[in-house]
N, C-alpha and C positions, 0 to 999 in steps of 0.2 A: 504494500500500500504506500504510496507519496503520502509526505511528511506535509500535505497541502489541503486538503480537506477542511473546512469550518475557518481556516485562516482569514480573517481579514486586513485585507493588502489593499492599502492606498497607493494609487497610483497617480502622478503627475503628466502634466502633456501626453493625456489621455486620450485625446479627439481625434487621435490619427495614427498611422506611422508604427513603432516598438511602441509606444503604449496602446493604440487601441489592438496590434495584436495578441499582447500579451495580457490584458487586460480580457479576451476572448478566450483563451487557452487556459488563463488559471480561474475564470469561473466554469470551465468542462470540466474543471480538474478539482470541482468541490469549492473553491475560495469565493469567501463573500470579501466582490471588488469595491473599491468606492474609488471613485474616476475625478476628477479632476480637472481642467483647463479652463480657458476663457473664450474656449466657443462653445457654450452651452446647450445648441441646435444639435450639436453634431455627439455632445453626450449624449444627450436626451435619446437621441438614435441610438445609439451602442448599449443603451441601458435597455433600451426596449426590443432592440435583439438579443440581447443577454436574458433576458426574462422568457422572452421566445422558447428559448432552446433551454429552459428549465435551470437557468442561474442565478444566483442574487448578487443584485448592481444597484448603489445609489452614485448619486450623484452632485458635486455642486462646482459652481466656478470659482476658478481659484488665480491669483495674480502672484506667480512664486515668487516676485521681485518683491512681495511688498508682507513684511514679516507677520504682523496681523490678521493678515487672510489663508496665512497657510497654517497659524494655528487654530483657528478658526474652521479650514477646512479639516485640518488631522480632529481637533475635538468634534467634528460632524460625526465622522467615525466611529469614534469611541462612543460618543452619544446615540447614533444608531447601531452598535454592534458590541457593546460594553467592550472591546480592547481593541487594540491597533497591534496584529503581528510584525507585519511587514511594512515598510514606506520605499516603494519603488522611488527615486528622485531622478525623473526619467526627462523634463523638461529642459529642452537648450534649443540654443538658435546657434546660425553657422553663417553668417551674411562676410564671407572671404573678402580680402582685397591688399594689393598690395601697401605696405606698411608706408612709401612715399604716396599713397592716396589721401593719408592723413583722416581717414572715416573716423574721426574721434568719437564721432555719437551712437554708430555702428562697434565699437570697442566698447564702450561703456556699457552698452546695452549684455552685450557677451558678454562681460564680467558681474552683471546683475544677476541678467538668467543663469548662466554658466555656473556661475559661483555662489554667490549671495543667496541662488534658489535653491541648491545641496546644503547650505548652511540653513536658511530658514526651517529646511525641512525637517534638520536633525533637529536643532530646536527645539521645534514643535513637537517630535516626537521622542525625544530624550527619555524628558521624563515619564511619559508614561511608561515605554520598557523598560525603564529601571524602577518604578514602583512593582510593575507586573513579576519582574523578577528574569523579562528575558522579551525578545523579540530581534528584527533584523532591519540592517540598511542594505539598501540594494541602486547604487548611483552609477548613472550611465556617465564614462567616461567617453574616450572613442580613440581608436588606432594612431591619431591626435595627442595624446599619454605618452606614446612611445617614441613619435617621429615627428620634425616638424615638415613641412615644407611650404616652397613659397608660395606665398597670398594668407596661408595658414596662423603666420609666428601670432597673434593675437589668441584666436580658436585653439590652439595648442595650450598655448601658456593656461589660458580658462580650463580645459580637460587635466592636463599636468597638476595643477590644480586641485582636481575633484578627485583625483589618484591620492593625493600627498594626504587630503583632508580625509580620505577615504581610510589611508593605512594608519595617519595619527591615531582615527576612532576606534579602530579595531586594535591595534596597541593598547590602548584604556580600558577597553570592555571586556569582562569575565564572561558573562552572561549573553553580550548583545552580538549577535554575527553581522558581520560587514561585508557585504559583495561588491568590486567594482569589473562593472560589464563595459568590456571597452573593443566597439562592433566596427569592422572595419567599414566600406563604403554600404549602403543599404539604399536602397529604392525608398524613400519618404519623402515629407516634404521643406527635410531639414537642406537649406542653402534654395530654398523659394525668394529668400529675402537679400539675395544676393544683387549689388546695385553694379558692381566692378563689372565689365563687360571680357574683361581677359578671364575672370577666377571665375564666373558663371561656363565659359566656352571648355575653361580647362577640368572644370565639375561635369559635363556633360558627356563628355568625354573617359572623364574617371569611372563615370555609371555605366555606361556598357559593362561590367561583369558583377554589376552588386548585387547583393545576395538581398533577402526578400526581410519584409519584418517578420516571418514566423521564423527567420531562423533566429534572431537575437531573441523570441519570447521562449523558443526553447533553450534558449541558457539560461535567462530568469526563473521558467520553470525547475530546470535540474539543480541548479543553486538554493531555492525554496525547498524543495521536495529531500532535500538530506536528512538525515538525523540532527537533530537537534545539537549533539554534540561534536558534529561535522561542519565547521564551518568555511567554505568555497572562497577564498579570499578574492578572485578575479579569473575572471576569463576574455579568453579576445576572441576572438569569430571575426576571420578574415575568409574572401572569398577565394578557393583553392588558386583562382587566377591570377592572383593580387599580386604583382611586384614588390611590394613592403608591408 
């Protein structure tokens, strides 16, 4: 039996992409999801597909940049589900561009979502797993962690990041497991927000061989689905074709 059953798993940048696949896979898989984003048309959908297919999904919108609303959203949780297993911190943006473009307000934004939004998260959900006596993070990094390259050094440094913040937490915690999922290029609609007309041609280009969102929702799932005393510290999921 998966270690996933009755779990509920907050998930972030829910409304498409690795969160709405995996947000699909771990309510097949027994988890009661609660969803997350700031297009609430497109939850409201995936809750009511999810309910279809005999799973439990609530819902509400959430602004990860803004500290207030994601503990606000994590207490939604707990208040319809008496506890919070897991906090997917699945939410980032990727708008590339070379570093002499100077996109300083496309940078700041990265380091809001990117960073500030894996921090709100634990936050928010700190304490309750360590009243509960245990529960898990699960922060999407991305291949980005590992490598930079150009248009990237901003987007990188944000993942880098979410990796260092990832391993500080799991160094601390006795009790709390810490996953960081770091996917190499994926079909979503992360780098939609891309303004640089070189790092959009050279993203388009990159996708020809990406791998799908169910294959990143099947490492979240086998990273949840452990034993308790098994904790998965990171996985990368690159596509077999992938030059780095």
């Amino acid at each position: 039996m998966l270690n996933v059953e009755n779990k509920v798993i907050v998930i972030t940048g829910a409304s498409s992409g690795i969160g709405e696949a995996t947000a699909k896979l771990l309510a097949q898989n027994g988890a009661k999801v609660v969803l997350g984003a700031r297009r609430t048309d497109k939850l409201e959908k995936l809750v009511e597909e999810i309910h279809a297919s005999g799973g439990t999904a609530e819902f509400k919108a959430v602004d990860v940049t803004d500290r207030d609303d994601v503990k606000a959203f994590v207490e939604f949780a707990k208040a319809k589900f008496g506890r919070v297993d897991v906090i997917f911190n699945n939410a980032g943006v990727m708008p590339l561009s070379p570093m002499n473009a100077l996109k300083v307000e496309e940078w700041d934004n990265m380091i809001n979502v990117n960073i500030r939004g894996v921090l709100n998260g634990i936050a928010a959900g700190l304490p309750i797993m360590e009243s509960q006596g245990g529960g898990q993070f699960i922060n999407t990094a991305s291949i980005g962690a590992h490598v930079v390259v150009p248009t990237g050094a901003v987007y990188c440094a944000t993942k880098y990041a979410v990796w260092a913040i990832s391993e500080g937490l799991r160094q601390e915690s006795q009790n709390i497991r810490v996953t960081t999922i770091s996917p190499g290029v994926v079909e979503t609609e992360l780098g939609s927000d891309i303004t640089d007309e070189s790092a959009k041609g050279a993203l388009q280009e990159f996708r020809k061989i990406s791998l799908s969102p169910d294959a990143i929702a099947r490492a979240v799932l086998y990273a949840v689905s452990q034993p308790d005393d098994v904790d998965v510290n990171e996985i990368i999921a690159r596509p077999t074709a992938s030059g780095f």
